[in-house]
N, C-alpha and C positions, 0 to 999 in steps of 0.2 A: 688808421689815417696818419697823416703826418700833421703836426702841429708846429706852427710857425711861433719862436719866440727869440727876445732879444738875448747878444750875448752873453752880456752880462746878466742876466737870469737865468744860465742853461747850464749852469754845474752840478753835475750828478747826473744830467741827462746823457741819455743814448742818442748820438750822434745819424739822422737816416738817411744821408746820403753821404757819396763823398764829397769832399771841401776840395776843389782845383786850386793848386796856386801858378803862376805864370811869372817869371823873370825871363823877360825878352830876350829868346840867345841866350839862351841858359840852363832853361829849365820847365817843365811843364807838365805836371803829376798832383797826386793826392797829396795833399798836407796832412790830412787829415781821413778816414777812413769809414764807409758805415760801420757802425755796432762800438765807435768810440767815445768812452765814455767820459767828456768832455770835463778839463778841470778848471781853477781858478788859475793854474798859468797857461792851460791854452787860449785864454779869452784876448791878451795881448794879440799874438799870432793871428788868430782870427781877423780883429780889426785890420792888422797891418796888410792883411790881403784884402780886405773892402768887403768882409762882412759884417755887418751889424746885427744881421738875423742868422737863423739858420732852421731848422726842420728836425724836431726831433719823433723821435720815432713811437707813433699810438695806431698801429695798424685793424682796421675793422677785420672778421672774418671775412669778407669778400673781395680782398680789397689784397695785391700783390706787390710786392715791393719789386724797384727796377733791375735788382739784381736778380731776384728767383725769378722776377719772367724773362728775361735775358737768359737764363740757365734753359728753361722749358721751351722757350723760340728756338734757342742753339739745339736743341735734342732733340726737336719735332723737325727741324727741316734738314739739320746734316743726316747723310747716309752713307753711304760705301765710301770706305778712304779718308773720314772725314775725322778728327779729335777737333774737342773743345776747349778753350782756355775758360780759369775763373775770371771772372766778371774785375771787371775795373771800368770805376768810375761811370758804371751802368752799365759796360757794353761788354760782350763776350765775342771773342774773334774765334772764328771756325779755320783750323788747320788740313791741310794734308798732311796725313801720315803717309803716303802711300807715293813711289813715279808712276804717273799717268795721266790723264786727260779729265779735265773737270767738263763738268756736265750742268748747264741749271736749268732748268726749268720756268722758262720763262713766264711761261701763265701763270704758274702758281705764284712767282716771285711777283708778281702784277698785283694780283689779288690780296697778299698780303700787305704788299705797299699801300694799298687804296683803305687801307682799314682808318689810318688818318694817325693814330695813335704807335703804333708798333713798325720798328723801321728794319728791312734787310739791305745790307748792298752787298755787291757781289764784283770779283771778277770777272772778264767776258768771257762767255761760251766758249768750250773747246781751249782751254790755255792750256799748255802743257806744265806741268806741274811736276813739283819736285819734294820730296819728303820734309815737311816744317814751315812750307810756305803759306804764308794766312790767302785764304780764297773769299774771305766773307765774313762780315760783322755784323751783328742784330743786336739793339735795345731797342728801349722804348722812348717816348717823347717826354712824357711825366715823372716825377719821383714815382712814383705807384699806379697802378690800373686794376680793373675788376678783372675778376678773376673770369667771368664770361668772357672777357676778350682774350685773355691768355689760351681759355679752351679752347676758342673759336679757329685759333691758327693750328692747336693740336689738331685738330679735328678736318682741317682742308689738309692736312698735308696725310690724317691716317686715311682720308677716302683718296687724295689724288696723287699721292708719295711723294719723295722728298724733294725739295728745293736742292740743293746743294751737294754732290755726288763727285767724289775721284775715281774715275773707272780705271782698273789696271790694264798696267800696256801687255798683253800676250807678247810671249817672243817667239818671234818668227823667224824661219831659217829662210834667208834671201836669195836667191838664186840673181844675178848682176848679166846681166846681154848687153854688152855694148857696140852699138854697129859705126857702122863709115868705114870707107876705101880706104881713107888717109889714113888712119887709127891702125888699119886692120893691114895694111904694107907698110905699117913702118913710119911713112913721113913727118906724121908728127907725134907725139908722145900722148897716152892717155892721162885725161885730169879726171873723166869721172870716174873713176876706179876708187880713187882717195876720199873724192867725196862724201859719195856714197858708204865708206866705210867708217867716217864719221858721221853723218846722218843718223844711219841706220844703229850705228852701235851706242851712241849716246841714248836713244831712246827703248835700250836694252834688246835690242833683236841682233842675229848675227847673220854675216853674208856666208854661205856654204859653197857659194862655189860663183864662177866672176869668168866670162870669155867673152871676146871681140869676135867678132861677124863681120864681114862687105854688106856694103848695099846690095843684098839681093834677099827677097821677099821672103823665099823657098828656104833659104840657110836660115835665117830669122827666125821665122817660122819652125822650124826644127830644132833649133837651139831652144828657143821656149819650149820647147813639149819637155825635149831635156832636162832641161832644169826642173821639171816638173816630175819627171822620172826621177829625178835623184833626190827628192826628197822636201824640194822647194815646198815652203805653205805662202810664200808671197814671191813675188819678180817683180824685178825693172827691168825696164828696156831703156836703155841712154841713147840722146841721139836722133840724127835723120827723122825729124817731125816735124819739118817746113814743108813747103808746097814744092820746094824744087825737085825736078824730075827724077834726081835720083835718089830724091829722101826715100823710102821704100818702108820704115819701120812700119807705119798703123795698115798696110797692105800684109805685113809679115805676121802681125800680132794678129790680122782677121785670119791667114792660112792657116795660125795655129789653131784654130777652132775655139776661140776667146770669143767673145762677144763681148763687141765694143758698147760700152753704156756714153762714154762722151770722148769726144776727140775736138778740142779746144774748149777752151775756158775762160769766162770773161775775170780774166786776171790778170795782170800784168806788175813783175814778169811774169810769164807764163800761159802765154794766152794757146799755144801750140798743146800744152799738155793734154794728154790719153789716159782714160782709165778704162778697162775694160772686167772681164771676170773668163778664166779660163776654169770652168767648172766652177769647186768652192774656191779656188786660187785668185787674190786680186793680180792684177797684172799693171802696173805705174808704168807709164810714157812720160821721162824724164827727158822737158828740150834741154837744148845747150844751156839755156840761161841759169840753170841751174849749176855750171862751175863758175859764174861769173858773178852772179848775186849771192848776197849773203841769205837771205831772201825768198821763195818765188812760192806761187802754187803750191809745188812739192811738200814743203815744211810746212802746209796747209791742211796737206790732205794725210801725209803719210801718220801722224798723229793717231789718226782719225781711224785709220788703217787697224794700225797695232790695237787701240783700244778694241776692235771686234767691231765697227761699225760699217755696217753693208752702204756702201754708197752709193746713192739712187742719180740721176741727169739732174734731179730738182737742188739735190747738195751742193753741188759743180755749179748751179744756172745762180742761186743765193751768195756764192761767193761775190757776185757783182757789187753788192753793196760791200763797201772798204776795202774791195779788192786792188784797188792802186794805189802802187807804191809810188812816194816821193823821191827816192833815190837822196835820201840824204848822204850828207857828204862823208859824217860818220852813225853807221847803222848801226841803231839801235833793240832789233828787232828780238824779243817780241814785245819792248815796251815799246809800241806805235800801236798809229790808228791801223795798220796794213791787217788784213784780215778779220777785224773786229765788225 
């Protein structure tokens, strides 16, 4: 247990928590550390940050200090892709090691919030993540807890697995179709070309191969298989996915024998976008809005892609909730509400 005594009686004691000090704009750390063993000139110090008491440390058998169940929460609920830091000042922050797509498990993260005593928070679902980036932090609420409640959380995440998970992005060899008349004679100059090859190659996948089509169904249509014969594991199609008569793209993606799972999205931007699966091939319907926002659907779903996840209509239909963008005047996406 911990035992509460004043400062000036606590020299020679083992210090069991840490002592926060706070200079406003300035400063805001441990002064002082568990396991220190407190002298007669730290007791000035002490005062001067506004304690008079402190906690020193007489732990029962049953009884777990906020640091080792901060160590045991952080190891029972990180999984794939995940390092731990040491504990400070209670809390231990969960890293990616890994680029890729965080994963949590929201029930479980439910269940262990509801315990009243032991806290996780987490990043939102699906962030894309980058090597060293903290995704999530768990202590506890008290100096110490029973050591039943520390099992209790091992124990929901060994029957129901882990809270907290970096799944790695598969690289994929992109196969690029970009349609329009305009594009495809000339008139005006392609943007999504460029785009797309920063997209795609930030998230570690590469484009193998990139050609423009007319609006015509049948050519479309044949250029995906293409792309698919050369060795494509993923495609875009850019382009021609409004309602206007001679958009033709999601008639060309059905010629090629893909089977459309969604063609629009309650997203905006991006409300036009097509996903489909051309066998194990995903096949991405990229609208225009996609060289114009920094933004859309796309950098929603393609994430989602790379990680290996099979994307069902129900995926696409859930975007609805924080699927609208504000169009702020400087975007700052992915720190927004846009996609969460």
């Amino acid at each position: 247990m911990l035992k509460k005594v004043k400062v000036d009686r606590a020299t020679g004691m083992v210090l069991g928590h840490d002592v926060t000090k706070i200079v406003p704009g300035e400063f805001k750390g441990p002064a002082f550390r568990r396991g220190h063993v407190i002298s007669e000139a730290d007791i000035p110090e002490l005062l001067n940050i506004g304690k008079e008491h402190v906690y020193v440390m007489e732990l029962g058998e049953d009884e777990v200090h906020e640091e080792e169940a901060a160590r045991r929460i952080a190891r029972a609920i990180g999984g794939t892709g995940i390092e731990t830091s040491e504990p400070r000042e209670g809390r231990v922050n969960l890293k990616a090691k890994i680029i890729g797509l965080l994963r949590i498990d929201r029930r479980l993260l439910k269940k262990i919030n509801s315990d009243g005593e032991v806290i996780v928070v987490t990043r939102h679902n699906n962030t894309v993540c980058y090597d060293g980036m903290m995704v999530a932090a768990t202590k506890i609420i008290p100096l110490f807890t029973g050591e039943t409640r520390v099992r209790k959380v091992e124990q929901i995440c060994q029957d129901g697995g882990k809270v907290v998970e970096v799944l790695p992005f598969i690289k994929k060899e992109v196969g690029v179709v970009i349609t329009g008349n305009e594009v495809f004679k000339g008139r005006i100059e392609d943007k999504f070309g460029a785009v797309m090859g920063k997209k795609i190659g930030a998230l570690g996948s590469v484009i193998i191969d990139q050609t423009i089509v007319p609006d015509d169904a049948g050519v479309i249509a044949r250029a995906i298989n293409g792309m698919r014969d050369k060795g494509s594991t993923a495609i875009v199609v850019c382009g021609g996915l409004s309602i206007d008569p001679d958009d033709v793209t999601a008639e060309g993606v059905k010629k090629s024998g893909a089977k459309i799972i969604s063609y629009g999205a309650p997203v905006m931007p991006g409300a036009m976008f097509l996903f489909a699966m051309l066998g194990d091939i995903p096949v991405l319907g990229a609208p225009a809005c996609v060289i114009y926002n920094q933004a859309t659907i796309f950098d929603l779903i393609l994430p989602r892609v790379l990680a290996g996840e099979r994307i069902r209509r129900q995926d696409i239909a859930d975007l609805g909730h924080g699927g609208l963008c504000l169009n702020c005047e400087k975007c700052s996406f992915p720190v927004c509400p846009f996609g969460k």
